[in-house]
Structures are given as structure tokens and as C-alpha cells.
N, C-alpha and C positions, 0 to 999 in steps of 0.2 A: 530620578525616576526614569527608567526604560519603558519603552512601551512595546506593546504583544499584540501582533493581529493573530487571530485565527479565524483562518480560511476553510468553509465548507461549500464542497464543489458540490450543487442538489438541482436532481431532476423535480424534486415538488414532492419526492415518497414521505407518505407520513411519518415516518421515524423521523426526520428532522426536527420537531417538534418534541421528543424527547432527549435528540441529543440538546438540542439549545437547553432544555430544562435543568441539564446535569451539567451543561456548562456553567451555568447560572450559578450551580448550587455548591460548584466547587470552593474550595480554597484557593486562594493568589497570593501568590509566593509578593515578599515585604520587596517594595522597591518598584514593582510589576504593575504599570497599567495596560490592562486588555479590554480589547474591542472584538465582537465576530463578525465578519462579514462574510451573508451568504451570496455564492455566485449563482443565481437562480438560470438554471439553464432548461428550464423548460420550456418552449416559444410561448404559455399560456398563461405564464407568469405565477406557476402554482408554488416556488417555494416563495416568493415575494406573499403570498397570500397568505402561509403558513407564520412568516416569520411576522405581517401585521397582526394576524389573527391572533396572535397568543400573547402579543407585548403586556406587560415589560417583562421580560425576561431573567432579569438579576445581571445582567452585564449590556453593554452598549452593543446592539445588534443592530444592523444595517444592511438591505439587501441591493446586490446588482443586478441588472437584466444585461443578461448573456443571448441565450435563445438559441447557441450553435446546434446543440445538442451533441457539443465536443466536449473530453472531461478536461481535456489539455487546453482546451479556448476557454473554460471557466475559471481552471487553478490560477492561466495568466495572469486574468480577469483579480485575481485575487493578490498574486504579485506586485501587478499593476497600479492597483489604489491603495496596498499596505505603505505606510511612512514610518512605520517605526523601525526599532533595533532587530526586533525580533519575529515573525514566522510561522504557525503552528498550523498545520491540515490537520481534520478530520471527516469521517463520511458521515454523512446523513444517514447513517441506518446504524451507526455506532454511539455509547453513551459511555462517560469518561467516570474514572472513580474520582469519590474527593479530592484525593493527594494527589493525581493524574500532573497537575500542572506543578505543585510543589516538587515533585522527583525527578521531572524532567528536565528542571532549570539547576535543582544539586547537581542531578549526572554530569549536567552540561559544564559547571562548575568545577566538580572537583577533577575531572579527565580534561578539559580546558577543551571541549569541543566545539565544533560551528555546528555539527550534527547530531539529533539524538532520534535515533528511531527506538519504539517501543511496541511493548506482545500487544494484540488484539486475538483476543480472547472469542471465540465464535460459538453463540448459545445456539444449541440444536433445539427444534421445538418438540413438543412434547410425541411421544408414538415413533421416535427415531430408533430404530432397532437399536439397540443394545451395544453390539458388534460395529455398527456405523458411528455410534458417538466414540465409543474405544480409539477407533483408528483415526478421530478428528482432522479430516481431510482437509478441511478450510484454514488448520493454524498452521503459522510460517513460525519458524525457531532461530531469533536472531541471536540469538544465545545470550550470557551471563553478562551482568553491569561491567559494564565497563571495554567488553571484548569490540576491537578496530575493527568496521567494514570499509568495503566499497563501493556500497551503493547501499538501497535502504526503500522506503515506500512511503504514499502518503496517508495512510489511516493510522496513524501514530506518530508524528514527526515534528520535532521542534528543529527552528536552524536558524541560524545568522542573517540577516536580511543582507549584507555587507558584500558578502561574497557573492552573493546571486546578481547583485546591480553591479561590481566592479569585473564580472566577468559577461554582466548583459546575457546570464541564461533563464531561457524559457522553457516550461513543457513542449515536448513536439506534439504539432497538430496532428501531424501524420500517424502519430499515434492514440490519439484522441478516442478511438472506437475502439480499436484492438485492444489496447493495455499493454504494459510495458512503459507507458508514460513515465511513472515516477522512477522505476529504477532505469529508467537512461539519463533522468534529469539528474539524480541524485550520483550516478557514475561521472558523469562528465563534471559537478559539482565536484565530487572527489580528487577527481585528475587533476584539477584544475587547483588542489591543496589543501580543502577542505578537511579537517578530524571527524569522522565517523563514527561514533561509537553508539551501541547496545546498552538497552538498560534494560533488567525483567521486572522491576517493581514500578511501573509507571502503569498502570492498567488500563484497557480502555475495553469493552464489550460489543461484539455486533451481532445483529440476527443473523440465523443462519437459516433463512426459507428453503420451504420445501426442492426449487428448482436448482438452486446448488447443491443439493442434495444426489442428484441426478447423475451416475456413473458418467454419462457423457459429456457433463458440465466437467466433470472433476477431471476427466481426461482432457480436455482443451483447453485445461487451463493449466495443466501440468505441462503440455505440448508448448502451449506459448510463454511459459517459465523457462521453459530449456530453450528456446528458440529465443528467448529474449536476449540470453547469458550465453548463448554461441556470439550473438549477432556485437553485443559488447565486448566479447574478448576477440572476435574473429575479423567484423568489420559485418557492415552488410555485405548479404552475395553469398558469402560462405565458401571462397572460393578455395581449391583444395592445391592450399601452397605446402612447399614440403615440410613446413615450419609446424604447420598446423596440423598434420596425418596424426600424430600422437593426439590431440584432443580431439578429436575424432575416430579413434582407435578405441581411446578410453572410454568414452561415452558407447560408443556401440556393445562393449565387452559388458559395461555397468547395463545397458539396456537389457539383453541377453541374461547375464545372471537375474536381475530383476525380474523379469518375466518367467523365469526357469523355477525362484523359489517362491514366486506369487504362488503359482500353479502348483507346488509341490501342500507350500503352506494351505491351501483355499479350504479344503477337507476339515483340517484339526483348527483353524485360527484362522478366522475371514476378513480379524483387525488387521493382522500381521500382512495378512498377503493382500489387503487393499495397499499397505505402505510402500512392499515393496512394488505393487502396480504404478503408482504414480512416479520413483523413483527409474523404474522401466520407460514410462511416456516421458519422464522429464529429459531422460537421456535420449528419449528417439526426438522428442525436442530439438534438442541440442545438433542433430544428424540432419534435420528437417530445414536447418539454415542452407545447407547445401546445394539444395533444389532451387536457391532465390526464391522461393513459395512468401505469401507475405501470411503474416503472424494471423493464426487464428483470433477472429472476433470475438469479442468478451461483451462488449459493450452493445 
């Protein structure tokens, strides 16, 4: 028998309470004992209140008091007290399908991996223009079962507890508010030898509130995607070695085109030319490590 911690990093928002439900309600793959433990990071102790308030739950839930109001002091937090084999984040505003945990231990399986990131699916609420859900600005496309990353996220993610303790890696705090937390933790995981692999059948759902909705959400967060993934292929600083002029080149050239055929596309197709918006911001992202500027706040 292996065991499975799964880790939710929660400020106290009431979706917690739904995803613990669907946790609950899933299937556990033959062999698998799991436990959730929330890291209650809100100094008022509101997901601790959530998770007494609705026991039993349908799986062993447990809550910590954190209180940082770090996402990277809670994940630790969840590091920290897991003793098993195995690993699994998810957010408190997200709810898992049945077979969620089933298809993420096969992938892991049959690709013999220590990593499986999977799609989270982002339901827009109802009165979402048309046009706006089309262009679904909240999903990230890790692509098909089985495809090798290098790095990954944590609202979908199963992994090896093994390799995280014999390499003694943690979330950075430092990026605790900003975000970019899991894909540094999950790059340097990789370096360090880790298998990465994509699965698209392991489903998981999250709301997608009116405020991310918000043009200027969707831009600073495309900004600190590219600025994340300068800062991991570049170094922090972004310093402009002659090594690096070509990714730097490229990214400006992609920024330019992108912004050239937003604005062309905006008229006839508003989905098309938000995509290519964001693929514009993502590469002045990428440009924006240059300035040593620190990562637009998310958090």
C-alpha cells in the first residue's frame, strides 16, 4: 500500500468546500491510501473552519495553520507534514472529476514518471460574452498524454515525494505573492532529473470569477508567464549576454507580430485576436526580465 497526500494551499474562499466534496467522492486507484491536508493560510483560521465545518468529508482531511499569507509558505507547509510516497496539489477554487486520481497514477505508470501535471479546465460564469469564453484566456495547454515537460504547475499535479526530499526542494517564498512559485519549483525539480510528463484525460475544473475576467488581470498574468520563463532559461537579472540576444530577439519579433495581428484580427474575430494579445504580452514578458523589474503581483 502507497500512500498519497494531497495538498491544498487555501486562503479560507468557499470553494474549498467543494473541492474537499469531490475529493471525497472520487475513485482511488487499488493500492492508494490518501489523506488531504489543507494548509489554512489565512491568519483567521477560515479554511480550518471550512474543513471542521463540513466533516466527514469521504477521505481523511486535516487542517494546518499557516497564516503567512504566502502560497509558497503554505505548499511547504504541505511538503513538510506529507510522509508518504506520493504528492498531489490542488486549489481551493478547483473540483476534481471522478477518475481525476485514477488517470493520473496510470499516466504516471505507464511513462514511469515522478511528474504528472494535468488540463484544469476554467468554467466562465454565466453572461460571459460569447467571444470571451471562445478565446478561454484562463486555460494553459500542456498538451497530449504522455508529451515530456520542464516544468509544470500546481492546480493539477501529481509527483514523487522522493525526489523533492533527496534534493531538499522547496517553493520560494520570494515568490509566494507574485506566482511563478510552481513553475520554478517544478523546473528546478526537473534539472535535477525528475520525468515530466502531460496527461489530458485527468480533469480537474475551476471557477473562473468575474475579476480574472478583467483585460488587465489577463495581461499581468501573461506578463509574469513570460517573465517567469525568461527568468528560468535566463537566470535572474536578465542580463543581456551575447548568448542570450537570440532569445531575446525572438521573443520581441513574436511580441510585434502578435500585437500586429491582434489588431489586424480585433474587427472580424475578438477570440482570435485576444489569443494573439496574450501571446504579444507573454513575449514582452519575456523582454521585461531585462529591466531586473520584479514579476508582476498575482497574488
Amino acid at each position: 500500500m502507497e500512500r498519497l497526500t494531497i495538498g491544498i494551499a487555501s486562503c479560507g474562499r468557499p470553494g474549498l468546500a467543494r473541492t474537499l466534496r469531490s475529493l471525497g467522492a472520487m475513485r482511488i486507484p487499488d493500492g492508494i491510501a490518501a489523506e488531504v491536508i489543507v494548509a489554512d493560510d489565512d491568519p483567521g483560521g477560515g479554511a480550518a473552519a471550512i474543513v471542521a465545518g463540513g466533516a466527514p468529508w469521504g477521505l481523511p482531511v486535516r487542517a494546518l495553520a499557516v497564516g503567512a499569507g504566502n502560497i509558497s509558505a503554505a505548499r511547504n507547509a504541505v511538503l513538510d507534514a506529507a510522509q508518504g510516497e506520493w504528492i498531489a496539489f490542488v486549489d481551493d477554487d478547483e473540483w476534481v472529476a471522478s477518475d481525476w486520481l485514477v488517470r493520473m497514477f496510470a499516466a504516471a505508470a505507464e511513462f514511469g514518471a515522478e511528474v504528472v501535471i494535468g488540463p484544469v479546465f476554467p468554467q466562465y460564469p454565466e453572461g460571459t460574452p460569447a467571444w470571451l469564453a471562445a478565446a478561454n484566456p484562463l486555460y494553459i495547454e500542456w498538451g497530449p498524454r504522455g508529451r515530456r515537460l520542464e516544468t509544470g504547475r500546481s492546480g493539477n499535479v501529481l509527483f514523487r515525494r522522493a525526489p523533492v526530499e533527496q534534493h531538499g526542494l522547496r517553493f520560494d517564498v520570494g515568490l509566494g505573492r507574485t506566482g511563478g512559485e510552481d513553475t520554478d519549483f517544478f523546473s528546478r525539480l526537473h534539472r535535477a532529473g525528475a520525468v515530466i510528463i502531460a496527461t489530458d484525460d485527468a480533469h480537474i475544473y475551476e471557477e473562473a470569477p468575474p475579476a480574472r475576467l478583467d483585460l488587465g488581470y489577463i495581461r499581468r498574468r501573461a506578463l509574469r508567464s513570460g517573465q517567469s520563463y525568461a527568468r528560468l532559461r535566463i537566470g535572474p537579472g536578465g542580463k543581456l549576454d551575447p548568448r542570450h540576444i537570440a532569445f531575446y530577439m525572438d521573443a520581441g519579433a513574436k511580441a510585434l507580430i502578435g500585437g500586429a495581428g491582434a489588431a489586424l484580427l480585433r474587427p472580424v474575430c475578438r477570440a482570435r485576436s485576444l489569443k494573439l494579445r496574450q501571446k504579444a504580452w507573454l513575449n514582452l514578458g519575456k523582454l521585461r526580465e531585462i529591466t531586473g523589474r520584479d514579476l508582476p503581483p498575482m497574488y
